[in-house]
N, C-alpha and C positions, 0 to 999 in steps of 0.2 A: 504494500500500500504506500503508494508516492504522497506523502501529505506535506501543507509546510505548513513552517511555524509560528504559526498564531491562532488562538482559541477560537476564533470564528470559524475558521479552512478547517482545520480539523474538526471541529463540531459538523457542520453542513458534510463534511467529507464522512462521515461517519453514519451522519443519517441518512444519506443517500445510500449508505450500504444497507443498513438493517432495515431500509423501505420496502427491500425486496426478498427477505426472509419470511418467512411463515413465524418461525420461532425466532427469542431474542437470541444471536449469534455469538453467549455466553464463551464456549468452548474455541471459538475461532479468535474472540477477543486475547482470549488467556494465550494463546498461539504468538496475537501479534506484542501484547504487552510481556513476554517471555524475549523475544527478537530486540524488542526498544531496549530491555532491559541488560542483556548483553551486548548490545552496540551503547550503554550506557550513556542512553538518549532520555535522562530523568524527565525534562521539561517536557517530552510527550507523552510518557508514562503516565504523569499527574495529570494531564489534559482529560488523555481517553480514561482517564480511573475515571473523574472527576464527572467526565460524558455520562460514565456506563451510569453511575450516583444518579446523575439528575434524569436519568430514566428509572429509579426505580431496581436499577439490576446489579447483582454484586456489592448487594449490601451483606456483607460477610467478614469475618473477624482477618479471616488470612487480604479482603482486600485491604481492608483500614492496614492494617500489616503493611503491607506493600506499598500503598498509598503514604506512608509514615516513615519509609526506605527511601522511596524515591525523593521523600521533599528532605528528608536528611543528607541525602544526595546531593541534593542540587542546593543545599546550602539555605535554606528555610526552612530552620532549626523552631522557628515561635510559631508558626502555622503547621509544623508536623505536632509540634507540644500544644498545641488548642485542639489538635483535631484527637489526640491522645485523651487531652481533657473529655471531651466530649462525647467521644464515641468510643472507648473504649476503657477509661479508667472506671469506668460505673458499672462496667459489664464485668457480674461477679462469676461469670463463665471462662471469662479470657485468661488464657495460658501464657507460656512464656513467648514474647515476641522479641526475636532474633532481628538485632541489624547487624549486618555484612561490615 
């Protein structure tokens, strides 16, 4: 997937994909946020996390995980710790999460 980078393009780029699925294309995501994440392309990681969020899909422990890696990553240490606050320090479910 050829995207550039800025939140709009990749958003629209994104919806035009999943426009033509029957189902949310969950597993193909995980494929492409797998690829961003060893070409250690964090600022698209957090974009399409961020996409899948505001649709509703991949709200899950391991993606706030990931989601909280990549803004570590990319050096957005006080937005990966709000989102920690938020989504995940309340949830008396949550295991240990690993940053690389």
């Amino acid at each position: 997937m050829d995207l550039q980078d800025n939140k709009e393009a990749i958003y629209s780029t994104l919806d035009a994909w999943v426009a033509w699925e029957r189902n949310f294309p969950i597993a193909s995501l995980k494929n492409v946020l797998l690829a961003l994440e060893r070409d250690q392309q964090w600022h698209r990681v957090i974009q399409v996390i961020k996409w899948m969020l505001s649709k509703g899909q991949g709200r899950t422990r391991g993606t706030y995980g990931q989601l909280i890696h990549a803004l570590d990553r990319d050096h957005r240490v006080e937005e990966a710790h709000e989102i920690w606050k938020k989504k995940l320090a309340f949830d008396l479910h949550v295991g240990e999460i690993r940053f690389l």
